[in-house]
C-alpha positions as CSV (number, residue, x, y, z in Angstrom):
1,X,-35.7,36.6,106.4
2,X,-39.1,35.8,108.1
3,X,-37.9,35.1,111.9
4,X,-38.3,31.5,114.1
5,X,-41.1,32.8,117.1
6,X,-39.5,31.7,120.3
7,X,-42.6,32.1,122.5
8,X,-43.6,30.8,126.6
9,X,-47.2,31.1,128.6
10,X,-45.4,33.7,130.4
11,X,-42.5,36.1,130.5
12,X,-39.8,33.9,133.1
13,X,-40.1,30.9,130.8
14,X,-38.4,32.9,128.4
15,X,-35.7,32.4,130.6
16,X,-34.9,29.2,129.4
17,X,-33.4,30.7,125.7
18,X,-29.6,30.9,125.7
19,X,-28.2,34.7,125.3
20,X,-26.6,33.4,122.1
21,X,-29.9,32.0,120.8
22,X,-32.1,35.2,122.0
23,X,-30.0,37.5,120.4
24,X,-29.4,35.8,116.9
25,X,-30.7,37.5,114.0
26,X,-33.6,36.2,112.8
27,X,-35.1,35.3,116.3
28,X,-37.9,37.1,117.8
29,X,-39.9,36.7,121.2
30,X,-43.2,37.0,122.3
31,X,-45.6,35.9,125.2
32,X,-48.9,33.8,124.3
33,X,-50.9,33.9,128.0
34,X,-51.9,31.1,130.0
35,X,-54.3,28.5,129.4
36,X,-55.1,27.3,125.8
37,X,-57.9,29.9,125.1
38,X,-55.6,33.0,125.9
39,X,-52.3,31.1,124.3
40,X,-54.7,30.3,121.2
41,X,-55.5,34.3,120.7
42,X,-51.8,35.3,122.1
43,X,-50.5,33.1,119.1
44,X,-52.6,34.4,117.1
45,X,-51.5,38.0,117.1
46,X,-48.2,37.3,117.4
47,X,-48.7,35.6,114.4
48,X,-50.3,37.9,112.5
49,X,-47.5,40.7,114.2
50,X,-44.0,39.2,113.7
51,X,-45.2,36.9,110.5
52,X,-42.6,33.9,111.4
53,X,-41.6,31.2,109.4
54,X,-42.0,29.0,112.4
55,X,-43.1,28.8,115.8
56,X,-41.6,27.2,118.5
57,X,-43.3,27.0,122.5
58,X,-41.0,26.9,125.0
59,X,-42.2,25.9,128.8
60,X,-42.5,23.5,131.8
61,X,-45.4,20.6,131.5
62,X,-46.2,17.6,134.0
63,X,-45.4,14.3,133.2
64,X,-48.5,12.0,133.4
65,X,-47.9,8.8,135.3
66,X,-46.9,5.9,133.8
67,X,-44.6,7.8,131.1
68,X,-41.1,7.1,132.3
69,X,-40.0,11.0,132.1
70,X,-38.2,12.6,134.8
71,X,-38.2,15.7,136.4
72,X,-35.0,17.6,134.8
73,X,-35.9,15.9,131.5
74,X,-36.7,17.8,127.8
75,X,-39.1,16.9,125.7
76,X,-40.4,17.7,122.2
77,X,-44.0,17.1,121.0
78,X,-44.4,15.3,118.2
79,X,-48.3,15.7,118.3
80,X,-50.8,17.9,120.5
81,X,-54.3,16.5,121.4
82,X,-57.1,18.2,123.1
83,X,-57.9,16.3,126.3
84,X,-60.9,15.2,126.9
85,X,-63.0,17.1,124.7
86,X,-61.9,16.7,121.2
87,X,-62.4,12.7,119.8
88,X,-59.8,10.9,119.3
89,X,-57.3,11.2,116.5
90,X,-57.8,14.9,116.3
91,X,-54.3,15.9,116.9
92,X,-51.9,18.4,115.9
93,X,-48.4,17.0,114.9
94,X,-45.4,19.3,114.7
95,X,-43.1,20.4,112.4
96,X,-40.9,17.2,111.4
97,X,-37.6,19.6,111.2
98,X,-38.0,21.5,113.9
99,X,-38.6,18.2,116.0
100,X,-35.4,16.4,114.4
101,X,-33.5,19.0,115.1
102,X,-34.2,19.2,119.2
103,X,-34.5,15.3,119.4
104,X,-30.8,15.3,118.0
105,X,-30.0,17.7,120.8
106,X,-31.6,15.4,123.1
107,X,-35.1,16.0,124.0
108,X,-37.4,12.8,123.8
109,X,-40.2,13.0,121.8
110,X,-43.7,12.5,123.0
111,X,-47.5,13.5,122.9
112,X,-48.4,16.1,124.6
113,X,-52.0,16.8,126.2
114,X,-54.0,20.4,126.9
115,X,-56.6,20.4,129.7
116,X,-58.8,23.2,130.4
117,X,-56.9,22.9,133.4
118,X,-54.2,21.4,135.7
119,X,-55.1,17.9,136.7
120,X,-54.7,17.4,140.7
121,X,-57.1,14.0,140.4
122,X,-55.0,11.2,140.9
123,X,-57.7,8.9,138.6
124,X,-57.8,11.5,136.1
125,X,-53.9,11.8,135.8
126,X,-54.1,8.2,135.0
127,X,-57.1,8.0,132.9
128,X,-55.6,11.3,130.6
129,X,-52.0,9.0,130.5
130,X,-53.5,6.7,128.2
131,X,-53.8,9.8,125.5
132,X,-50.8,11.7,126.1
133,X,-47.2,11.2,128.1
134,X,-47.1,15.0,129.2
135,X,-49.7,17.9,130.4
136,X,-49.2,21.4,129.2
137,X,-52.3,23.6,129.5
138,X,-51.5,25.7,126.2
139,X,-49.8,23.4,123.5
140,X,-53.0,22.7,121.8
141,X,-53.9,26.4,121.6
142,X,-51.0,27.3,119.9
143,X,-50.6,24.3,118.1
144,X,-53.9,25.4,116.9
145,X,-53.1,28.8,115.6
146,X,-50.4,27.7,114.1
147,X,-52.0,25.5,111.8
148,X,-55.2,27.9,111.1
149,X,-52.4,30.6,110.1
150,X,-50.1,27.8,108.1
151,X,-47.0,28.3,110.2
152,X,-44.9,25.4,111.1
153,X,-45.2,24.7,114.8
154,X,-43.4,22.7,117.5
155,X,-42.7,22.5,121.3
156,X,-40.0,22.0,123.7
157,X,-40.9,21.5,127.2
158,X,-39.2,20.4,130.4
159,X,-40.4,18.3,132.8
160,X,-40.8,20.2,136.3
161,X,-43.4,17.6,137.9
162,X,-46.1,14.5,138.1
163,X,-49.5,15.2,137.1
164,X,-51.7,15.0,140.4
165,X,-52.3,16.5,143.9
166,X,-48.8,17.5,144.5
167,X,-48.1,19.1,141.1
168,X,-48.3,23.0,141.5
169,X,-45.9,22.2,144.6
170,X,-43.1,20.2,142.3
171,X,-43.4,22.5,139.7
172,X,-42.6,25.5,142.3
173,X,-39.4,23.8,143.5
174,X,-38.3,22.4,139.9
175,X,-39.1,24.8,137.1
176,X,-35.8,26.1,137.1
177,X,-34.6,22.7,136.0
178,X,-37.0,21.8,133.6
179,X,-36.1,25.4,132.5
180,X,-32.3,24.4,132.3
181,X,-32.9,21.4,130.9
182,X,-34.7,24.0,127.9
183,X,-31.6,25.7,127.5
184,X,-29.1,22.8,127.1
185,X,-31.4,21.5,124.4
186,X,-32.4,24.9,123.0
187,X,-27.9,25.6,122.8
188,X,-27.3,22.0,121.2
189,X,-29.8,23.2,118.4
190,X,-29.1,26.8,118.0
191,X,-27.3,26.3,114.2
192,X,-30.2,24.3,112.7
193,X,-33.0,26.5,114.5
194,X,-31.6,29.6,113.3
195,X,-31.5,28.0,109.4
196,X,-34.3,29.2,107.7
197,X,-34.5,25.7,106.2
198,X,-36.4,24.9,109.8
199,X,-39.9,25.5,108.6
200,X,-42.4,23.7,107.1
């Protein structure tokens, strides 16, 4: 059976998968990089390596103002979009299975925005809010590589802080619950994550 890819920017978001679900059969791990050029190639070969059936990113992301999510909070992405360089409507929308399946075990499902990097500018957090309710600077790049290799893709992401000034500074004091928010979602969905009918 061709594994699910359970894969973060960097190694302690990994933290976030339950023992029960990182040791499952059928479940590998990998590490993408940080920043969407170096998660797109870090996909990419782990692609090409492990050959999954389905991909799904793991990690913390920003929550842009105006969107109503709270720090502690999961959510899944429904669609990636470039922001601001790619033109509207160019988006990258996630597997619908993999999506269901983490929305049932309670993550809300929203858009989800890559910069080419994080976004302290109060007037740009609210500008970039109008095309995306979360920040994540390597959804898009994976999403990406994902689609370029035909592998069904999604993304669960906790909410560790607000886009602007005081971001990096929240997401220091609340990744660990935006990373155990991860975990109660990633548990909930264990049994239809591991079915190999969650793929595109």
């Amino acid at each position: 059976m061709r594994p699910l890819l359970l894969c973060a920017a960097y190694p302690p978001e990994l933290r976030a998968i339950p023992e029960s679900l990182a040791g499952a059969r059928g479940v590998a791990l990998g590490v993408v990089g940080i920043g969407a050029v170096a998660a797109a190639v870090g996909a990419t070969r782990l692609v090409a390596e492990i050959r999954p059936r389905a991909v799904l990113l793991l990690g913390t992301a920003g929550a842009y103002p105006g969107s109503g999510l709270p720090v502690g909070s999961a959510v899944v992405v429904s669609e990636a979009v470039a922001i601001p360089a790619i033109p509207r409507g160019v988006a990258h929308v996630a597997d619908r299975r993999m999506a269901g399946a983490l929305r049932t075990a309670g993550a809300r499902s929203v858009r989800a925005g890559t910069t080419l990097g994080v976004t302290a500018d109060r007037r740009l957090a609210r500008v970039y809010g109008r095309l995306a309710r979360v920040e994540h600077l390597e959804v898009y790049g994976v999403a990406e590589a994902c689609r370029a290799a035909g592998v069904a893709f999604g993304a669960l992401l906790g909410i560790s802080n607000a886009v602007g000034p005081r971001g990096h500074a929240e997401w220091k004091r609340n990744e660990p619950r935006a990373l155990d928010a991860i975990a109660r979602v990633l548990e909930r969905a264990r049994p239809a994550l591991v079915s190999p009918r969650t793929r595109a």
